[in-house]
LUMDO-634718 format. One record per residue (C-alpha): residue number from 1; y, z, x. Coordinates in steps of 0.1 Angstrom, whole numbers, always signed. Each point is the difference from the previous one (the first is absolute). Layout:
residues N
PT; NUM; Y; Z; X
...
***
This chain:
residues 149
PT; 1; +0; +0; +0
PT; 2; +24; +3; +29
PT; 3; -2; -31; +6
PT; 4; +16; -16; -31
PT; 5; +33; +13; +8
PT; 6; +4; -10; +33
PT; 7; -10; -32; -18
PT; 8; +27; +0; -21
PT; 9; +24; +7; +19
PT; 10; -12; -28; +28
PT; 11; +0; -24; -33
PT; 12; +37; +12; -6
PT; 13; +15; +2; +34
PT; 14; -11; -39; +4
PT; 15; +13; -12; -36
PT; 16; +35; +17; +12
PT; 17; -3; -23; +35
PT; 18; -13; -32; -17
PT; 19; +28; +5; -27
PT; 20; +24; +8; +19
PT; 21; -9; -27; +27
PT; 22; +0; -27; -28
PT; 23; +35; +13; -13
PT; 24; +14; -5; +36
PT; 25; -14; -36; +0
PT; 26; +12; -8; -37
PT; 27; +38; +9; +14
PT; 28; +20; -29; +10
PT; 29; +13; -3; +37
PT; 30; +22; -25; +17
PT; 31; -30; -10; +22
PT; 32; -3; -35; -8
PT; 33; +14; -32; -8
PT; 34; +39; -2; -16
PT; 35; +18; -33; -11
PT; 36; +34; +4; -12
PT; 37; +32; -27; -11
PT; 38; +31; +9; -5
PT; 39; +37; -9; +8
PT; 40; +14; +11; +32
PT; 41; +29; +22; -4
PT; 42; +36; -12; +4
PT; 43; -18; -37; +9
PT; 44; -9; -20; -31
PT; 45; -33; -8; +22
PT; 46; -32; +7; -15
PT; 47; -26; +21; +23
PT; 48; -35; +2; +1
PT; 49; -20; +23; +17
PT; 50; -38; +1; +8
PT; 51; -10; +38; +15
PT; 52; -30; +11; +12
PT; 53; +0; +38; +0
PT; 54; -30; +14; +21
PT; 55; -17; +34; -6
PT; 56; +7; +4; +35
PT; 57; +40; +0; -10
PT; 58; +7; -28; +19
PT; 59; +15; -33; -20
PT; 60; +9; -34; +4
PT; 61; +20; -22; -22
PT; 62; +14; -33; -3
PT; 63; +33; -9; -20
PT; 64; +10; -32; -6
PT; 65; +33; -9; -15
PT; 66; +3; -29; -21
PT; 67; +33; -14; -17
PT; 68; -12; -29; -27
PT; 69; -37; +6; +3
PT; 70; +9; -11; +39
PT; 71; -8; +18; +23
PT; 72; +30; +13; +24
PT; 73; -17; +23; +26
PT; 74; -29; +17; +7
PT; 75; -7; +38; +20
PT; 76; -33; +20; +9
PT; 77; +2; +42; +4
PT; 78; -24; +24; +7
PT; 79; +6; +38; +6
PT; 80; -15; +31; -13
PT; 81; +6; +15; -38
PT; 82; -5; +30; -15
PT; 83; +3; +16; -31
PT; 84; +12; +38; -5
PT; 85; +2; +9; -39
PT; 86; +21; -27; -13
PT; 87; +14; -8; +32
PT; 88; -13; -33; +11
PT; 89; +16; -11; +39
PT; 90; -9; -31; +24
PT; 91; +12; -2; +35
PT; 92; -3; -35; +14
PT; 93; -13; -3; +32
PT; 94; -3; -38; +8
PT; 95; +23; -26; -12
PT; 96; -14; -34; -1
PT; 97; -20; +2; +24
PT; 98; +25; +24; +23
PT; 99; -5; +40; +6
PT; 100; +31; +17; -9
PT; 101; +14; +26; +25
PT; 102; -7; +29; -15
PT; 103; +41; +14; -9
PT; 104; +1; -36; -14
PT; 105; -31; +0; -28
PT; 106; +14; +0; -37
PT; 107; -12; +29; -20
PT; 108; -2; -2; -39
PT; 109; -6; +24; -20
PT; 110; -6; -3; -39
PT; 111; -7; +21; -33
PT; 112; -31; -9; -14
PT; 113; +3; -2; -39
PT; 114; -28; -15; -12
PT; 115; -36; -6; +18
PT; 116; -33; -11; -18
PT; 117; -28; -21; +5
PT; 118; +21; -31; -4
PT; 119; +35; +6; +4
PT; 120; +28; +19; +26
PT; 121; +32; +6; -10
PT; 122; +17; +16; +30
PT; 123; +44; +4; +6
PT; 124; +15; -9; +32
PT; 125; +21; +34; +4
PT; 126; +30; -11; +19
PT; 127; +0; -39; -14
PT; 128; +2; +14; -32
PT; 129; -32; -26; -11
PT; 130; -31; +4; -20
PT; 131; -28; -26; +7
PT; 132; -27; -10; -14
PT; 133; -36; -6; +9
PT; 134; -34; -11; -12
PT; 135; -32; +10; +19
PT; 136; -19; -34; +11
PT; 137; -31; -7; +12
PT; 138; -8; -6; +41
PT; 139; +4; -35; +8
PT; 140; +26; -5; -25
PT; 141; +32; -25; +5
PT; 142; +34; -7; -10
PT; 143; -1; -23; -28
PT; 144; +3; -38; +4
PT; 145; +29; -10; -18
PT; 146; +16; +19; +29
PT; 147; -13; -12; +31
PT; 148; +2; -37; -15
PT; 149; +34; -8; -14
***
């Protein structure tokens, strides 16, 4: 008969760890894939961003800024992220292709406001910008019409 509660209480302890494990997976992170549009502000010139945020908090993006579906110029980041609450910064490390020096590497920092399995809504503090992202699949690209006209 002793046995039976140790029993139960094995049988209990792991339902708390499974459930709890699964609940931790079920959350949304910013690991992943972000594609985002928007208008660049004070420009009139519509940006595009492709991000790839790593679980290892290092990112890379590429923007691309088109004016008539045309596209105007093209830049590749990467740097580290992190997120602290709703407190979402980057700090960009290499610029097309160039390390930064260190006192030189722009630092963002954002307010998360919305973060689910398919959308981030996140405010650029000192712009004074929400944007707006959708989560995208690996291997995903920017789409034709703008790469063609």
């Amino acid at each position: 008969m002793r046995r039976l509660p140790a029993l139960v209480f094995a049988l209990v302890l792991f339902a708390t760890t499974v459930s709890a494990a699964t609940a931790s997976a079920a959350e949304p992170g910013l690991e992943g894939h972000w594609w985002g549009e928007g208008l660049q502000p004070g420009r009139g010139i519509v940006n595009q961003w492709l991000v790839h945020l790593k679980p290892d908090h290092t990112f890379e993006v590429e923007f691309r800024f088109y004016e008539r579906c045309t596209l105007k110029r093209r830049s590749v980041q990467s740097g580290r992220w992190e997120l602290e609450g709703d407190r979402y910064r980057t700090v960009t490390e290499v610029h097309d292709g160039r390390p930064l020096p260190t006192d030189k590497r722009p630092r963002n920092e954002y307010i998360l406001r919305k973060l689910d399995d398919q959308v981030m809504e996140y405010h650029h503090v000192e712009l004074d910008h929400t944007y707006h992202a959708l989560r995208v699949p690996a291997g995903y690209s920017f789409p034709r019409c703008l790469e063609t006209s």
